[in-house]
Structures are given as structure tokens and as C-alpha cells.
N, C-alpha and C positions, 0 to 999 in steps of 0.2 A: 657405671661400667658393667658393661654383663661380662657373668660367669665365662660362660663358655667361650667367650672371646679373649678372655685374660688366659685361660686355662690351655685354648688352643696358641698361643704367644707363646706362655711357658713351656709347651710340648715340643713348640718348634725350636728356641733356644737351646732346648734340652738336646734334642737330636742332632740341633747340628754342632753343637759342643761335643757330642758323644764322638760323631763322625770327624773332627777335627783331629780330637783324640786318640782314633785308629785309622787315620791317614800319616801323622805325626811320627806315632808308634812305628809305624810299617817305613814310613823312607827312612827316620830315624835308625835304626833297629830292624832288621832284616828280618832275624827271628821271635823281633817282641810282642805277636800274637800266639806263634808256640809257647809263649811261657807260660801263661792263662792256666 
């Protein structure tokens, strides 16, 4: 398995975890990026 290929997988998982996170937030919760 190369590196950089596993490394780019987890980078991608990562961000679109990230972005699920503050799309959720946001319809969720109106103001729950002003809390930060």
C-alpha cells in the first residue's frame, strides 16, 4: 500500500467528516458556529 495514497484517503475522510460536522452544526443550530 503506498503511503501517500492511504494518507490522501485519510485526508479526504477527514474533511468530509469535518464539513458534515459544520453543515449539521449550521441547519442544526442557527448560531452554533458563533459559539466557537
Amino acid at each position: 500500500m503506498q503511503p501517500s495514497r492511504t494518507q490522501f484517503i485519510y485526508s479526504e475522510l477527514f474533511f468530509n467528516r469535518q464539513k458534515e460536522l459544520a453543515v449539521s452544526e449550521l441547519s442544526g443550530n442557527g448560531a452554533g458556529i458563533l459559539s466557537y
